[in-house]
C-alpha positions in Angstrom: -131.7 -57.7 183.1 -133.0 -57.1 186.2 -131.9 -60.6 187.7 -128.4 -58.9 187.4 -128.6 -55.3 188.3 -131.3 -54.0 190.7 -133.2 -50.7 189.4 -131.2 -48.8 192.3 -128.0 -50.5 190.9 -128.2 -49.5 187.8 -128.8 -45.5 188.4 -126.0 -45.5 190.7 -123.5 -47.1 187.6 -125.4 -44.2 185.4 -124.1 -41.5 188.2 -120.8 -42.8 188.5 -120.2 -43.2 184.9 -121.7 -39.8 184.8 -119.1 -38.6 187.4 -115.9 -40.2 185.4 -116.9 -39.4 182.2 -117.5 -35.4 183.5 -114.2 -35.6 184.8 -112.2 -37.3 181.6 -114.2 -34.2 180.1 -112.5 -31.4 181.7 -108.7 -33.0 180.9 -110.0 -32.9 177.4 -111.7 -29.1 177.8 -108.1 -28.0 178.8 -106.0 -30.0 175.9 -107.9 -28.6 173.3 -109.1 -25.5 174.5 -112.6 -26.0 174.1 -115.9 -27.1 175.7 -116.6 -30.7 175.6 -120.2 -31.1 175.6 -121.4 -34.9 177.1 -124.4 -37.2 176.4 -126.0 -38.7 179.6 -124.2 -42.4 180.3 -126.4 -45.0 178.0 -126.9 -48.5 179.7 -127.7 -51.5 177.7 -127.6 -55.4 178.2 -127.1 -57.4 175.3 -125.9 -59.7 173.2 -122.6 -59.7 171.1 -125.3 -59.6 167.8 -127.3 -56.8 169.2 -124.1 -55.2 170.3 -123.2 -55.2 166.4 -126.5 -53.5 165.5 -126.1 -51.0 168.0 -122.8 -49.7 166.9 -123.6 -50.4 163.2 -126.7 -47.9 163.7 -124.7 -45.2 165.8 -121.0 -45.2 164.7 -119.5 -43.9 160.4 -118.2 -47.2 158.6 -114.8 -46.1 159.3 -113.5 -45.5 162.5 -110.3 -44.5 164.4 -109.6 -44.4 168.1 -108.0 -46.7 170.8 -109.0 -49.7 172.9 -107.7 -50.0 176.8 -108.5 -53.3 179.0 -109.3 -52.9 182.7 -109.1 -55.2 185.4 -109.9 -55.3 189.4 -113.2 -55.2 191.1 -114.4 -54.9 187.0 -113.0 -56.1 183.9 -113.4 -55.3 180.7 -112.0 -53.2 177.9 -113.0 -49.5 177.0 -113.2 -47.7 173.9 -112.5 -44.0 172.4 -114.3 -44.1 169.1 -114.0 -40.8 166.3 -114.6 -41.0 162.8 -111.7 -41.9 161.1 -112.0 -38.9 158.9 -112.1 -37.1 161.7 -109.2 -38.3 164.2 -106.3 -36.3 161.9 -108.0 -33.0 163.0 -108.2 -34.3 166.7 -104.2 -34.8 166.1 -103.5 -32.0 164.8 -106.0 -29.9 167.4 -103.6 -31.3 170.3 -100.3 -31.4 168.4 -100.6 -28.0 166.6 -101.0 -26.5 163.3 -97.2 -26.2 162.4 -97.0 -29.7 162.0 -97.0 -30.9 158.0 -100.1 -33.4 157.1 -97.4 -36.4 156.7 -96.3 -35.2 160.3 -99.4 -35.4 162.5 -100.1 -38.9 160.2 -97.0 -40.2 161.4 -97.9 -39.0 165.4 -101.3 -39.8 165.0 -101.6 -43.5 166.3 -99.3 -42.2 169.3 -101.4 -39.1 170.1 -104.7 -40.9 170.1 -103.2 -43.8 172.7 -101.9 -41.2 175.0 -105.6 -39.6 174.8 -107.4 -42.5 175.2 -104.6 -43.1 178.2 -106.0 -39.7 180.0 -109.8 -40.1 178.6 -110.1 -43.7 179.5 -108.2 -43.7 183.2 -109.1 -40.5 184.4 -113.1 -41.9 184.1 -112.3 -45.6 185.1 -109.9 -44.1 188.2 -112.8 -42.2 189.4 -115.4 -45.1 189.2 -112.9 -46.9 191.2 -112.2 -44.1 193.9 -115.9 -43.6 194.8 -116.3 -47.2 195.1 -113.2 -47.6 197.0 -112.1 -50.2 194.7 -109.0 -51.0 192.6 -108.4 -50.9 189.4 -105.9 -51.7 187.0 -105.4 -50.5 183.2 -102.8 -51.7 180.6 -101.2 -49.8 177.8 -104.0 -48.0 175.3 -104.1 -49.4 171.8 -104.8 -47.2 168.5 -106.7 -49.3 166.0 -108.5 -48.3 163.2 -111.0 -50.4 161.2 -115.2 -51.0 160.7 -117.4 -51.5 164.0 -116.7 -55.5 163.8 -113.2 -55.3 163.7 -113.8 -52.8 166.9 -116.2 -55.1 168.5 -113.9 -57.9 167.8 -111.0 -56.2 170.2 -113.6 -55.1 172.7 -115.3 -58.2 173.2 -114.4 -61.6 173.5 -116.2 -64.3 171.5 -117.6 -66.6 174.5 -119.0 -63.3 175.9 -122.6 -64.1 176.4 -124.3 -60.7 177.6 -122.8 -57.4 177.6 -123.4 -54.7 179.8 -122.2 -51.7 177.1 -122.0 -48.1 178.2 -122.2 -45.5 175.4 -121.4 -42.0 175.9 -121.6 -39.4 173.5 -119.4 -36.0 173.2 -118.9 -33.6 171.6 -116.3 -30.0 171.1 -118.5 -27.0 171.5 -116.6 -25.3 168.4 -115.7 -27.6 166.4 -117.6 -30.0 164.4 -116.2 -32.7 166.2 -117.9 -35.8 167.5 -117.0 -39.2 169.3 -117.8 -41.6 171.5 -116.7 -43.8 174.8 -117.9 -47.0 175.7 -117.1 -49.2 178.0 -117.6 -53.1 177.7 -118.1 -55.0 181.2 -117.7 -59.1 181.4 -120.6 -59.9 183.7 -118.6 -62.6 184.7 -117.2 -60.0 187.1 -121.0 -58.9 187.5 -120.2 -60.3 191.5 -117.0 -57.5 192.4 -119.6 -55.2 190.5 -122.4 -56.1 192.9 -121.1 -55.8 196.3 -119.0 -52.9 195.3 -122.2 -50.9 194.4 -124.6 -52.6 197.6 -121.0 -51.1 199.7 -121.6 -47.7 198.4 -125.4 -47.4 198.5 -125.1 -48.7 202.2 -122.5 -46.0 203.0 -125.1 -43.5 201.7 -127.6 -44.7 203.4 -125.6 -44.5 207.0 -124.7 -40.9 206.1 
């Protein structure tokens, strides 16, 4: 691990997460009208195996939420994961409760893209505007399915090491709980790199 990412590196992609993430947070305070609550950003390293553990330990058997691929000075694909149990009430939180059960079914794969759209740019925009990088998204995907079948669109197969970033969140009054995470190819580990040593250089000339 620490042949890729220095100890300094790897706070700063902590912070910056931090930063995007706190921002995605506050579009998502003011759609629902309530509190989001946020887990410190969670670093890890692994394999595509231990990268099934993990999300077979944290994450319900069934899960709804979308998938969004990124490309630039990065690339990889991010994730917003809610129980799937859960992601109706998210629809109809941000649709409204006039709306018939069969209607928020029918709008829910199209409401939870166009959240992940404002979760998942609004927190990769920022890492790229502090970095003074670019960045590119394409269109979100719904999916629903286990934490394989979710792994499986994250990741691809000849991945050899992940760098997975897990966030945890949270509405303030409602029992509501999901996750983001973000997978990065360290094949683009080099953008990554000198995009970081840039920014902890300019802070150190400030």
């Amino acid at each position: 691990m620490s042949k890729l990412f220095t100890d300094d590196e790897q706070e700063t992609i902590v912070e910056l997460m931090n930063v995007g993430v706190g921002r995605a947070a506050n579009s998502l305070s003011r759609l629902v009208q309530d509190e989001v609550l946020l887990s410190v950003p969670k670093i890890d390293f692994v394999q595509l195996a231990s990268a099934e553990k993990t999300f077979e330990e944290l994450l319900p058997k069934a899960l709804a939420g979308v998938t969004q691929a990124f490309e630039g000075f990065i690339n990889g694909k991010a994730a917003l994961i809610f129980p799937e149990e859960r992601s109706l009430e998210l629809v109809r939180i941000l649709v409204g409760d006039e709306l018939s059960a069969s209607e928020i079914s029918e709008l829910e794969q199209d409401t939870l893209a166009e959240l992940g759209n404002i979760l998942l740019n609004s927190c990769l925009a920022s890492l790229a505007n502090i970095l003074k990088r670019e960045i590119n998204t394409s269109l979100p995907e719904a999916y629903s399915g286990d934490y394989k079948k979710m792994l499986q669109l994250l990741c691809n197969q000849e991945d050899s090491l992940i760098m997975l970033v897990k966030i945890d969140f949270s509405l303030r009054q409602r029992d509501l709980q999901g996750y983001l995470a973000f997978i990065i190819d360290l094949h683009s580990a080099a953008g990554f790199h000198a995009a970081l040593q840039d920014y902890l250089s300019d802070l150190l000339d400030q």
